[in-house]
C-alpha positions as CSV (number, residue, x, y, z in Angstrom):
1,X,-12.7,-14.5,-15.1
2,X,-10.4,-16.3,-12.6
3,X,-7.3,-15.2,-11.7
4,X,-4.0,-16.7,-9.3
5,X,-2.8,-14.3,-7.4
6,X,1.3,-14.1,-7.4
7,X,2.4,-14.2,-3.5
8,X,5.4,-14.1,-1.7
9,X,6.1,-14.1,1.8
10,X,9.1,-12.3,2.3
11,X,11.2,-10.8,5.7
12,X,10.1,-7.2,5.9
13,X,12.9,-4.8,5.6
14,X,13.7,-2.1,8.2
15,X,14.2,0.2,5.7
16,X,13.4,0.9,1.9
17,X,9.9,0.9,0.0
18,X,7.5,-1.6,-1.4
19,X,5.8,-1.6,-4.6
20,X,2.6,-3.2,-5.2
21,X,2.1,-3.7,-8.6
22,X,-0.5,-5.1,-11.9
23,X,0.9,-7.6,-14.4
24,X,0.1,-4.9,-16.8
25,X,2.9,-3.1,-14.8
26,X,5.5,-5.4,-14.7
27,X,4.7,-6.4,-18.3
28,X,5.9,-2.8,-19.6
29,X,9.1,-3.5,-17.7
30,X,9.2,-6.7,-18.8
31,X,10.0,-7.9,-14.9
32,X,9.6,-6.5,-11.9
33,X,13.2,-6.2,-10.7
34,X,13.6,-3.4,-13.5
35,X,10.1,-2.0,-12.7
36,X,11.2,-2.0,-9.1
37,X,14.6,-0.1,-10.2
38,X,12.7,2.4,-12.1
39,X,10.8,3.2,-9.5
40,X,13.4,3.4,-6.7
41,X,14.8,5.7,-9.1
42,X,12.1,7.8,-9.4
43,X,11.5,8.3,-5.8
44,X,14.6,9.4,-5.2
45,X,15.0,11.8,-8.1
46,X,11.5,13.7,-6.9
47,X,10.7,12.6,-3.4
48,X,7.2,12.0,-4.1
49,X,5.8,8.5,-3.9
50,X,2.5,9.6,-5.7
51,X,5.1,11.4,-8.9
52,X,6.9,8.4,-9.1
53,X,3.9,6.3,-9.1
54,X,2.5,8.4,-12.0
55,X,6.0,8.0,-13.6
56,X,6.2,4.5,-13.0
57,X,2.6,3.5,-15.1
58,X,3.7,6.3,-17.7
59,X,6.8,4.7,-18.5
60,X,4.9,1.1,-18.3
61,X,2.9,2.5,-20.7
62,X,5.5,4.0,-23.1
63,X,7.4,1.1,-23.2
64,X,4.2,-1.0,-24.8
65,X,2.2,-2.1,-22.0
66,X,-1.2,-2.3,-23.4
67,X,-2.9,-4.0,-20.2
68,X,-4.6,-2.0,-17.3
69,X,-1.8,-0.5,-15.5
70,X,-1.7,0.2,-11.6
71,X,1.3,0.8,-8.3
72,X,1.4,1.7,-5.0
73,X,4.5,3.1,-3.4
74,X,4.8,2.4,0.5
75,X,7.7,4.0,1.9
76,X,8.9,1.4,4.9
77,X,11.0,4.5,6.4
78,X,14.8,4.2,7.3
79,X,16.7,1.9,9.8
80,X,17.4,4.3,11.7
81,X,14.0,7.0,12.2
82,X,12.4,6.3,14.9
83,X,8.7,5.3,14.3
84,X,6.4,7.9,13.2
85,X,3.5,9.1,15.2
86,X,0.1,7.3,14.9
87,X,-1.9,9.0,12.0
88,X,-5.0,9.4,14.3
89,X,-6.0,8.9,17.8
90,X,-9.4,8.5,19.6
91,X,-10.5,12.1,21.3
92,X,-12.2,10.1,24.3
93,X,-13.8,7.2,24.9
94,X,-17.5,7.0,24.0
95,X,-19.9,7.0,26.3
96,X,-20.9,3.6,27.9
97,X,-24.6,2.5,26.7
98,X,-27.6,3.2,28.2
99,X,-28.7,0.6,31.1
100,X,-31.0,-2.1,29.3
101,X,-34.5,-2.0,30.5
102,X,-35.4,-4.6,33.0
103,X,-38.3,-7.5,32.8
104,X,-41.0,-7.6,35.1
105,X,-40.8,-10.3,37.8
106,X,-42.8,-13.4,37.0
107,X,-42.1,-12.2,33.1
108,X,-41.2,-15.1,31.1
Protein backbone atom coordinates (compact mmCIF):
# COMPACT_ATOMS: atom_id res chain seq x y z
CA UNK A 1 0.00 0.00 0.00
CA UNK A 2 1.18 3.47 -0.94
CA UNK A 3 -0.17 6.35 0.34
CA UNK A 4 0.38 10.69 -0.37
CA UNK A 5 0.36 12.29 2.46
CA UNK A 6 -1.97 15.65 2.58
CA UNK A 7 0.56 18.62 3.76
CA UNK A 8 0.26 22.10 4.41
CA UNK A 9 2.55 24.52 5.60
CA UNK A 10 0.72 26.95 7.39
CA UNK A 11 1.75 30.26 9.90
CA UNK A 12 1.45 28.90 13.36
CA UNK A 13 -1.10 30.62 15.42
CA UNK A 14 -0.34 32.23 18.80
CA UNK A 15 -3.25 30.91 20.13
CA UNK A 16 -6.01 28.20 19.41
CA UNK A 17 -5.56 24.28 18.89
CA UNK A 18 -4.56 21.88 16.17
CA UNK A 19 -6.06 18.83 15.07
CA UNK A 20 -4.27 16.11 13.52
CA UNK A 21 -6.46 13.96 11.92
CA UNK A 22 -7.19 10.27 9.49
CA UNK A 23 -9.12 10.53 6.21
CA UNK A 24 -11.36 8.13 7.99
CA UNK A 25 -11.95 11.23 10.25
CA UNK A 26 -12.60 13.86 7.98
CA UNK A 27 -14.57 11.45 5.92
CA UNK A 28 -17.42 11.22 8.72
CA UNK A 29 -17.46 15.00 8.62
CA UNK A 30 -17.39 15.02 5.21
CA UNK A 31 -14.48 17.93 5.40
CA UNK A 32 -12.30 18.91 7.83
CA UNK A 33 -13.49 22.46 8.42
CA UNK A 34 -16.76 20.93 10.05
CA UNK A 35 -14.60 18.15 11.80
CA UNK A 36 -12.44 21.00 13.02
CA UNK A 37 -15.74 22.90 14.28
CA UNK A 38 -16.93 19.99 16.01
CA UNK A 39 -14.13 19.61 17.66
CA UNK A 40 -13.46 23.18 18.75
CA UNK A 41 -16.80 22.70 20.07
CA UNK A 42 -16.22 20.00 22.00
CA UNK A 43 -13.19 21.36 23.74
CA UNK A 44 -14.77 24.01 24.94
CA UNK A 45 -17.99 22.44 26.16
CA UNK A 46 -15.70 19.81 28.46
CA UNK A 47 -12.25 21.20 28.67
CA UNK A 48 -10.65 17.95 28.00
CA UNK A 49 -8.62 17.51 24.84
CA UNK A 50 -8.59 13.58 25.36
CA UNK A 51 -13.04 13.81 25.82
CA UNK A 52 -13.24 15.70 22.88
CA UNK A 53 -10.99 13.56 21.03
CA UNK A 54 -13.10 10.48 21.95
CA UNK A 55 -16.15 12.64 20.91
CA UNK A 56 -14.73 13.67 17.87
CA UNK A 57 -14.03 9.81 16.34
CA UNK A 58 -17.51 8.80 17.99
CA UNK A 59 -19.33 11.29 16.11
CA UNK A 60 -16.99 10.38 12.91
CA UNK A 61 -18.25 7.20 13.46
CA UNK A 62 -22.03 7.91 13.88
CA UNK A 63 -22.18 9.88 11.14
CA UNK A 64 -21.08 6.74 8.66
CA UNK A 65 -17.47 6.75 8.63
CA UNK A 66 -16.56 3.19 8.14
CA UNK A 67 -12.64 3.72 7.74
CA UNK A 68 -10.06 3.49 10.67
CA UNK A 69 -10.68 6.59 12.62
CA UNK A 70 -7.97 8.55 14.62
CA UNK A 71 -7.28 12.71 16.24
CA UNK A 72 -5.02 14.37 18.16
CA UNK A 73 -5.88 17.52 19.93
CA UNK A 74 -2.81 20.04 20.66
CA UNK A 75 -3.76 22.88 22.54
CA UNK A 76 -1.32 25.87 21.17
CA UNK A 77 -2.28 27.93 24.45
CA UNK A 78 -3.56 31.63 24.38
CA UNK A 79 -2.03 34.83 23.04
CA UNK A 80 -1.63 36.09 25.97
CA UNK A 81 -0.26 33.05 28.75
CA UNK A 82 2.97 33.22 29.09
CA UNK A 83 4.88 30.06 28.06
CA UNK A 84 4.46 27.08 30.20
CA UNK A 85 7.19 25.57 32.10
CA UNK A 86 9.43 22.79 30.44
CA UNK A 87 7.74 19.30 31.09
CA UNK A 88 11.19 17.94 32.36
CA UNK A 89 14.56 19.03 33.21
CA UNK A 90 17.97 17.19 33.49
CA UNK A 91 18.76 16.55 37.51
CA UNK A 92 22.62 17.04 36.71
CA UNK A 93 24.86 16.54 34.28
CA UNK A 94 26.23 13.04 33.95
CA UNK A 95 29.37 12.23 34.84
CA UNK A 96 32.23 12.76 32.22
CA UNK A 97 33.62 9.28 30.85
CA UNK A 98 36.26 7.46 32.24
CA UNK A 99 39.91 8.43 30.82
CA UNK A 100 40.66 6.05 27.75
CA UNK A 101 43.49 3.73 28.33
CA UNK A 102 46.73 4.73 26.84
CA UNK A 103 48.98 2.69 24.15
CA UNK A 104 52.32 1.64 24.92
CA UNK A 105 55.11 3.69 23.38
CA UNK A 106 56.60 2.18 20.22
CA UNK A 107 52.85 0.47 19.97
CA UNK A 108 51.64 0.63 16.49
Amino acid sequence: MLSAPSVRVVARPRAGGLLVATDGLVDGFRTAGRAAAFARDRVAATGDLDAAAADLIAEARARGSGDNAAAVLVDLGRADAPPPPPAWAPKAAPPPPPPRPRAPAGAA
